[in-house]
C-alpha positions, 0 to 999 in steps of 0.5 A, a space after each residue: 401190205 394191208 394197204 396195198 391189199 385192201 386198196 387193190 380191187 377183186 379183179 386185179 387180186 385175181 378174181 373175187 374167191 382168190 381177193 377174199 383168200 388173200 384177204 382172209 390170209 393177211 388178216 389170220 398173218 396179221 392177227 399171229 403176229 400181234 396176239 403174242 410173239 411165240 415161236 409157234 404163232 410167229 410159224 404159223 404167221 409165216 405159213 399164211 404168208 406163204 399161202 397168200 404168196 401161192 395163191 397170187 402166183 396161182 392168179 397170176 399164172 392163169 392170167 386173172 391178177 395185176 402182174 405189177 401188184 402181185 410182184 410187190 406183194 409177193 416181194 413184201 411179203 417174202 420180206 415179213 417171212 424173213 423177219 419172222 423166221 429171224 425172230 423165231 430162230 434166236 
C-alpha cells in the first residue's frame, strides 16, 4: 500500500493537502503497527486506516482523486483493518 501511495502523484490522491493527509496517515498506521503489537497501538493503527479511507472518499467525491486508485487503496486498506481487529480481538 506504501507503494501505491507514494507512486500516485498529488492530483490523482486528490489534491496536494489530502496526498499529504493520506501520506501522514500511513506513515502514523505504519509506525503502530511496527513499534509493538499491543492491543491499543494496533486500534490506534485501525483509526488512521480509517481516516485515510474517509479522506480518499472525501477527494473522491468531490471529483479531484483517481477513481481506480482510491478504490484499490480503500479495498487494501479495508483488508489491513480487518487483520488488525483479528489480532486485537484474540
Amino acid at each position: 500500500m506504501n507503494e501505491l501511495v507514494l507512486g500516485a502523484s498529488q492530483d490523482d490522491l486528490g489534491g496536494r493537502k489530502i496526498a499529504r493527509q493520506v501520506t501522514k496517515a500511513l506513515d502514523k498506521a505504519t509506525t503502530l503497527v511496527q513499534e509493538g503489537a499491543s492491543s491499543r497501538k494496533l486500534k490506534n493503527a485501525q483509526k488512521k486506516l480509517r481516516l485515510l479511507v474517509t479522506k480518499l472518499n472525501n477527494a473522491l467525491i468531490k471529483g479531484n482523486a483517481d477513481t481506480q486508485l482510491v478504490n484499490e487503496l480503500s479495498e487494501l486498506a479495508t483488508e489491513a483493518q480487518n487483520e488488525l481487529n483479528a489480532l486485537t480481538t484474540k
